[in-house]
VEXDREN-2710 file (C-alpha; in Angstrom, 1 decimal):
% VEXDREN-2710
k/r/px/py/pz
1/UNK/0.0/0.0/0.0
2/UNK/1.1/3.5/-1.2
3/UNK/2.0/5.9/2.4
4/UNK/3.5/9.7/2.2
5/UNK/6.7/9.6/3.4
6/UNK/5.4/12.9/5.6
7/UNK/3.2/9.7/7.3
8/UNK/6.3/8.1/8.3
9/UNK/8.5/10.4/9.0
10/UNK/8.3/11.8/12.7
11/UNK/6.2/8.9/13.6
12/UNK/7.2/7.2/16.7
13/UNK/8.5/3.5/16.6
14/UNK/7.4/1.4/19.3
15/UNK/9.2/-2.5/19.9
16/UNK/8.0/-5.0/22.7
17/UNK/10.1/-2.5/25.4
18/UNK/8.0/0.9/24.5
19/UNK/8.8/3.5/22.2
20/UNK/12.3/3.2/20.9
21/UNK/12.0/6.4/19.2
22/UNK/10.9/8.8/16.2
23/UNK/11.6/8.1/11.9
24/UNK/14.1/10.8/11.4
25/UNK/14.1/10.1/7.4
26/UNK/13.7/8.1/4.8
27/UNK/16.3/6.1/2.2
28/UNK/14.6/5.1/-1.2
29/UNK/16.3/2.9/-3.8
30/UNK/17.0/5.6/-6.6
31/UNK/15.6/2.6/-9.4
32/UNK/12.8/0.8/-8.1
33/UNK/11.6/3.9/-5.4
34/UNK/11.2/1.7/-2.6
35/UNK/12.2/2.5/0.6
36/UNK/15.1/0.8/1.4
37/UNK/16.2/1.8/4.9
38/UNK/14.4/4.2/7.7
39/UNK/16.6/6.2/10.4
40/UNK/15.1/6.0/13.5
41/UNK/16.6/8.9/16.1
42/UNK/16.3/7.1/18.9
43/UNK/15.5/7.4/22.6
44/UNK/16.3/6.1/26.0
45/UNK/19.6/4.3/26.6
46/UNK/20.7/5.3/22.7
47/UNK/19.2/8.7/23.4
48/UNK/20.3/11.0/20.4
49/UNK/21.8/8.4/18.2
50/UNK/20.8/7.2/14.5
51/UNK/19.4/3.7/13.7
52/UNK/19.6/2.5/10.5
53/UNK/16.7/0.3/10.4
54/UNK/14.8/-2.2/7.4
55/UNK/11.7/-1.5/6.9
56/UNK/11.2/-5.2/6.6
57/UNK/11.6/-5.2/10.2
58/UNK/8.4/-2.8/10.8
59/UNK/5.1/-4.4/11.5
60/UNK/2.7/-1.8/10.0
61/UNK/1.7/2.1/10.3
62/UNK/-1.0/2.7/12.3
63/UNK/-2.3/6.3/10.6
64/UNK/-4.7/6.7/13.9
65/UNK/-2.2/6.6/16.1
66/UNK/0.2/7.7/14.1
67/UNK/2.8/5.0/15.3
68/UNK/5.1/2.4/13.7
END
């Protein structure tokens, strides 16, 4: 399903432990357009560090909540 990456990005990302922090921005593959990576700023114990993250490894977006 087609999403604007201004629904992504900012949206909090939430694992099994809580929130683990907020999409910072978006890597696309430059042939096919997909998104290829997401960097997650993230909070807590990594507070103010950059996760490169798949977004194979992202359940789904909920637009109500506005969460990852």
């Amino acid at each position: 399903m087609l999403r604007s990456a201004k629904d992504i990005q900012r949206c909090p990302v939430y694992a099994a432990e809580g929130n683990v922090g907020d999409v910072e921005a978006l890597f696309f593959d430059d042939e096919s357009w997909k998104v290829r990576y997401l960097v997650v700023k993230a909070c807590g114990l990594l507070a103010n560090r950059r996760v490169l993250t798949s977004p194979e490894l992202i359940g789904c977006l909920d637009r109500e909540a506005g969460v990852l």
